[in-house]
Residue, then its C-alpha position, 0 to 999 in steps of 0.5 A: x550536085x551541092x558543093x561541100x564546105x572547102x577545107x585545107x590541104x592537099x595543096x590547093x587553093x583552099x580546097x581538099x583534094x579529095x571530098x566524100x559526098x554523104x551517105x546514101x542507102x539507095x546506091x553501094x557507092x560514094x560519090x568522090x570529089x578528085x580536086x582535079x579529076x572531078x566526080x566519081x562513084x567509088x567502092x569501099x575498096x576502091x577509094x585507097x588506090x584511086x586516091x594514091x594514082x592520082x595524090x600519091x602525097x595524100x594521106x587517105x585517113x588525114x581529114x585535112x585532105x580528105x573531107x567526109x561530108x557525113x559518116x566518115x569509112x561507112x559504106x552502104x550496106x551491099x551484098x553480091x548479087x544486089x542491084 
């Protein structure tokens, strides 16, 4: 996977702790970079609470900690029942 330009904040060495991979229509998901934790594939509903358990400190809307490739807070379109 391509990495994504590093920002400031969250506490690491350059590095945000936390990075949003671009949007992508063929999934519901986005990938989410955890600095520490590594990739994962997250819900709209999901990223908040994944992001205070593991950085209670980071602000989820503070684009210093939390870098968006592309789009930032839009979600793939997904209805229940779709694949």
């Amino acid at each position: 996977m391509e990495t994504m330009s590093a920002g400031s904040g969250g506490g690491g060495a350059g590095a945000p702790a936390v990075e949003i991979a671009e949007f992508r229509t063929d999934s519901r998901y986005r990938l989410v970079h955890f600095r520490d934790a590594g990739w994962e594939p997250l819900a709209p509903e999901e990223l908040e609470p994944r992001i205070k358990q593991l950085y209670p400190e980071v602000d989820p809307h503070d684009p210093a900690q939390v870098v968006w490739a592309d789009r930032p807070w839009e979600w793939p379109a997904w209805h229940p029942g779709e694949a």
